[in-house]
Structures are given as C-alpha cells and as structure tokens.
VMD Tcl script that draws the C-alpha trace (Angstrom):
set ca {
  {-107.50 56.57 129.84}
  {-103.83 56.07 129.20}
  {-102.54 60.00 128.05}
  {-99.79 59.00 125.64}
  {-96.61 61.84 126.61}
  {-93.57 63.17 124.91}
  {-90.79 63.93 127.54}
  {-88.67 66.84 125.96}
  {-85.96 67.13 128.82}
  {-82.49 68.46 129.51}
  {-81.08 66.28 132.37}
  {-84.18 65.80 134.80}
  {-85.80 69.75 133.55}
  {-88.86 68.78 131.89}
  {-91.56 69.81 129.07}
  {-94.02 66.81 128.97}
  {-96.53 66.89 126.08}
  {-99.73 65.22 125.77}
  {-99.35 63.59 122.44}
  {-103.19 63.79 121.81}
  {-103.97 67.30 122.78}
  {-101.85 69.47 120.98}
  {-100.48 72.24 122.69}
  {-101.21 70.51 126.06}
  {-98.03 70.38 128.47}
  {-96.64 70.67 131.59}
  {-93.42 71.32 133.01}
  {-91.19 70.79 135.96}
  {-87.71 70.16 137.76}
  {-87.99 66.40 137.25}
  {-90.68 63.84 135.05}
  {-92.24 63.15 138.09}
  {-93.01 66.25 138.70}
  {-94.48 67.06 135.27}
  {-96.65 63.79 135.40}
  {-98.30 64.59 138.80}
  {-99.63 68.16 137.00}
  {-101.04 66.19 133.37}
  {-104.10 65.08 134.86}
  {-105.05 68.30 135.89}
  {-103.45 70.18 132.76}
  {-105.89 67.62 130.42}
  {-108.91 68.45 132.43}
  {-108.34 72.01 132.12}
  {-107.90 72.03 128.17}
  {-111.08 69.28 128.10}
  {-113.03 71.89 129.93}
  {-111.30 74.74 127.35}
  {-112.20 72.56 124.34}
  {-115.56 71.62 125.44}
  {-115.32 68.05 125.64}
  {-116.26 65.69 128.70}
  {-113.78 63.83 130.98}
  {-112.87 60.50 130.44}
  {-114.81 58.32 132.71}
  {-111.70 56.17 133.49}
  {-109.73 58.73 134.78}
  {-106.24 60.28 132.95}
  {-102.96 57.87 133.44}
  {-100.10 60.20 131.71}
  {-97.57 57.68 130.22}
  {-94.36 58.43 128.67}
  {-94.11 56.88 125.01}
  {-91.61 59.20 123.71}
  {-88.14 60.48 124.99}
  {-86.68 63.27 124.15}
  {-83.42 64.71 125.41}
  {-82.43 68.14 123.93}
  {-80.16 71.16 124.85}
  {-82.18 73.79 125.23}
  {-83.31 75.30 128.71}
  {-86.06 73.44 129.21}
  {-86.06 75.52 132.90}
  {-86.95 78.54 130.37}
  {-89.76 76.85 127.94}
  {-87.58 76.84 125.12}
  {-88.42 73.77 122.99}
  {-87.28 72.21 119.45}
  {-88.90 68.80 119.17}
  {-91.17 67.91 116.17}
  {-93.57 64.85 117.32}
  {-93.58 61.39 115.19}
  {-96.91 62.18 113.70}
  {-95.67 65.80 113.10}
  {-94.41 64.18 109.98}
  {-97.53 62.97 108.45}
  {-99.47 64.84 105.95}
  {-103.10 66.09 107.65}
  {-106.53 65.59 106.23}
  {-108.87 68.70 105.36}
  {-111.07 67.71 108.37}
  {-108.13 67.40 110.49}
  {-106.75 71.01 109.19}
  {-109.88 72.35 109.39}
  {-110.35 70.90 113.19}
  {-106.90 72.28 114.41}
  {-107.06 75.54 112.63}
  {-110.57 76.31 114.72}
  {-109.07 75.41 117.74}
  {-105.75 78.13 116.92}
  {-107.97 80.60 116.32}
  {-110.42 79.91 119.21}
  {-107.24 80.26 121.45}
  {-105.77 83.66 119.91}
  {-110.02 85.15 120.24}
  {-109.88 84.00 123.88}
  {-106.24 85.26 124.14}
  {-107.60 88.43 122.86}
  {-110.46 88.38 125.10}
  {-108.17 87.81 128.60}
  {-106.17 90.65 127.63}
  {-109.03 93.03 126.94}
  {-110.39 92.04 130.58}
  {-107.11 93.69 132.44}
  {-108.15 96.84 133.58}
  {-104.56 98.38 133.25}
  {-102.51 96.48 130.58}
  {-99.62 98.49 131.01}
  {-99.44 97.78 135.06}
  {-96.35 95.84 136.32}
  {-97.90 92.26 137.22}
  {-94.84 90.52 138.16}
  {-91.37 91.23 139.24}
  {-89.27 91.41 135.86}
  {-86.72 88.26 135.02}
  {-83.82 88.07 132.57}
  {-82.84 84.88 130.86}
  {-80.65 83.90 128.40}
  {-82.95 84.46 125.90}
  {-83.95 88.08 127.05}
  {-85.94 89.49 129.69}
  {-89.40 88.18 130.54}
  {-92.71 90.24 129.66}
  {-94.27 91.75 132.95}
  {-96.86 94.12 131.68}
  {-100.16 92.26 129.96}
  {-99.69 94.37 126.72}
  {-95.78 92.78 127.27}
  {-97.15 89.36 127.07}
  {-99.58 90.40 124.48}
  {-97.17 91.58 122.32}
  {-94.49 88.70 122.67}
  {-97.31 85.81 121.70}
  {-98.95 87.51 118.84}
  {-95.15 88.57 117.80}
  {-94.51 84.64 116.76}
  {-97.06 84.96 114.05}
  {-94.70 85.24 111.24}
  {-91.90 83.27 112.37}
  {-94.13 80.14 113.05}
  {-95.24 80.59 109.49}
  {-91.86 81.41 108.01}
  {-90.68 78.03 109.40}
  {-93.02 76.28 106.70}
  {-92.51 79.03 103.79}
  {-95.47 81.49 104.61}
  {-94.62 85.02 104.54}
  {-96.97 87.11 106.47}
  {-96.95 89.45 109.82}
  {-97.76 90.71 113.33}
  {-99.31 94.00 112.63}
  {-102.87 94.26 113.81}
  {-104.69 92.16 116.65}
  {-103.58 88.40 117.22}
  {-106.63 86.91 115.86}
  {-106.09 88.60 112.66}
  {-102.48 88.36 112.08}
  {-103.00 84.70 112.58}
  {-106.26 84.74 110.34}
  {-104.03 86.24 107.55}
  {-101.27 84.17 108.11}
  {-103.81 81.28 107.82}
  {-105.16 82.99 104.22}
  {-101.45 83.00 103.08}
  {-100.93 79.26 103.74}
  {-103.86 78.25 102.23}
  {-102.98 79.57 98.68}
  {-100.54 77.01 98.39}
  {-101.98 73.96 96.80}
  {-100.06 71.46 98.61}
  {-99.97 73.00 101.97}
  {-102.04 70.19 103.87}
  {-99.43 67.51 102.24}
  {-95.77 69.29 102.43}
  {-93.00 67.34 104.35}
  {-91.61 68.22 107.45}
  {-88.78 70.73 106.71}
  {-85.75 71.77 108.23}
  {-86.12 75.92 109.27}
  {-83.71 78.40 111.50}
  {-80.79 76.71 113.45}
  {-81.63 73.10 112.08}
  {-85.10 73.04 113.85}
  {-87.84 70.59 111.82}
  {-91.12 72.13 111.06}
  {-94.33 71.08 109.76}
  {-97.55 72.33 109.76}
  {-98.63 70.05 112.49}
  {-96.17 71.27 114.42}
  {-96.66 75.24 113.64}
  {-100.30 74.18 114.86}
  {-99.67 72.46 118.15}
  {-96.91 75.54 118.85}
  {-99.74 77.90 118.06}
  {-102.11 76.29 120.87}
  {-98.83 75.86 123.42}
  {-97.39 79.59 122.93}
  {-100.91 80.77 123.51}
  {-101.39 78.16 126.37}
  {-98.29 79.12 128.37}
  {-98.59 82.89 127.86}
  {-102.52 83.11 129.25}
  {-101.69 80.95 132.06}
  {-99.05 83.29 133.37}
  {-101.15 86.27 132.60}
  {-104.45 84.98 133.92}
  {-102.10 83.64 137.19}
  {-100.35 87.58 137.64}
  {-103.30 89.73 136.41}
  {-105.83 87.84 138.97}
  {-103.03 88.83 141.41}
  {-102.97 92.43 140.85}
  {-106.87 93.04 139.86}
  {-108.42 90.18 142.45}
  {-112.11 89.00 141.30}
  {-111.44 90.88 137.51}
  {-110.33 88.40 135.65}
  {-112.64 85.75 134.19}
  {-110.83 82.08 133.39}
  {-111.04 82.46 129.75}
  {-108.80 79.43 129.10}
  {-110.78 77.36 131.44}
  {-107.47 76.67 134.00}
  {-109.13 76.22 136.72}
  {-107.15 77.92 139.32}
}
mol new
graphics top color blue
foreach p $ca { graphics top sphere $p radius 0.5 }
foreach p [lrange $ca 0 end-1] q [lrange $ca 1 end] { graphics top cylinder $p $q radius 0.2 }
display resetview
C-alpha cells in the first residue's frame, strides 16, 4: 500500500503526516528518519482503530511538502492539508467525530490507570513555548486544555472544565447547532493559521496521539507492568 505523506518541515526537522489517517504522524531530525518510523506508526493506529493490515505492506510516500517556521524539533505545527478545504459528508463527520471521542475515552482511561498522577515521570524541559508537562495530571491537563481553542479556531465557543471526554462532547453539541457547520470554508484563526473542521478533527486525534504516547512511554517507566497500551502503540 502506498501511505500518501505530508512533510511539514523546518530545514531537515520533520512532522510527517499520513494523509489518510488523520492524526497519524511521526517525527524526526531528518525525512528519512520520519519515513523509517510510518510503517510502524500506521500499524499501531490500524491496531488502535480496529482495522486489519494491508496485505501489501505500508510504502510511506511523500506527496506533499511543506516547509514552515515553526519548531518542528518542539511539535509545533500550522499546516492545513489540501482536502482540509473540502466540505465533509454527515457519514464522514459522523466517522471522524467517533474516532475523537474514542481517543479522549481512551485518553481518559490511560490516565485513570497511573497509580500516582501527580508523580514526576520525566525530568522537566523548557522550550520556547513553555515548560513541558512531567506529572500525568500535567499532561492531562495540557491536552484536554486545547478543547476550546481548537473550537474557537472555527467559531465554537465552549470550554475545558470537566473531564476530556466531556468538554469535547460539549464542544461537539455547540458545533452542531450551527446549520452549516459540516459545509463552512476553511478560515483564517489566531496568528494567520487556516482552520477547518477537518483540520480541528485530525488535530484532535494528533494532540491526543502525541500526548498518550509520551505518557504511556514515562508512566510504564515509573510504574513497570501497570500500564495497559490503551492506544494500541505497541511498545
């Protein structure tokens, strides 16, 4: 199977995306390096997502570039895919939307499983953008706390108060009074960034993604033969 890829890079720092599996990514000091980790990224969200591998094999193959400014070396991403742009079906909504709020359950469910969620689980790290989260209720609290600025990006007031499955849940009720949500272009939102709802979807699953890998990594770590692989990573 030929994995179509988005390479968001700054010089040779990479974020590749899997074009078909939103939310999918990996990252690395060069492409190369990104590329060798997709088959094994794919397999793990297959596995998440309950479907089978492809017979053929993955082949990840960059059909996008995409140079940006951002520090890439940090996660910090701006790019809106092609098909970001297009409208989305009810099926396809519907689809996507189970998926976003499978992943902030089983977010919900890997942080319940950490015995002490205020316990150190890696050294602390400052970057530009602030220091990193260390504690599991620090991580907890950072990906749920995107909830309302993902949907303010496409004009949908709501919050983070509450658990992460229902702060998302509401935000989802909020959208979903508006009567042309599914069909809204892609809009510019804070410091020139474009949003859509495809994109606020795919973020969703990719905040989540890259959040429970490095808690599941650091909590098994700390509390050895604890922590069940909610997210299916296969490490």
């Amino acid at each position: 199977m030929i994995l179509r890829c988005l390479w968001e890079h700054n010089g040779d720092d990479t974020l590749l995306w899997a074009l078909d599996y939103p939310g999918a990514f990996t990252r690395g000091s060069s492409l190369d390096g990104a590329l060798k980790k997709m088959p094994a990224e794919i397999a793990a969200y297959l596995s998440w997502t309950g479907k089978p591998l492809p017979a053929d094999g993955i082949c990840p193959e960059v059909t996008v570039d995409a140079p940006c400014g951002l520090a890439v070396s940090d996660a910090d991403s701006d790019v809106i895919f092609p098909e970001e742009h297009q409208p989305l079906s009810a099926d396809e909504y519907a689809t996507l939307k189970r998926l976003v709020m499978q992943s902030a359950r089983d977010f919900q469910a890997l942080f319940d499983f950490i015995p002490n969620q205020h316990a150190p689980l890696k050294p602390r790290r400052d970057t530009f953008y602030g220091s990193v989260p260390c504690t599991a209720r620090e991580m907890y609290d950072h990906t749920r706390s995107v909830n309302d600025y993902y949907f303010a990006e496409i004009g949908v007031a709501t919050h983070h108060e509450g658990g992460i499955a229902a702060c998302r849940a509401h935000g989802f009720s909020q959208l979903e009074v508006q009567t042309d949500f599914l069909t809204r272009p892609a809009c510019e939102g804070s410091y020139g960034e474009m949003w859509s709802l495809r994109k606020v979807l795919r973020r969703f699953l990719w905040h989540d993604r890259i959040h429970a890998k490095a808690l599941y990594r650091s909590a098994r770590t700390v509390f050895p033969g604890q922590i069940p692989d909610v997210f299916s990573f296969g490490e």
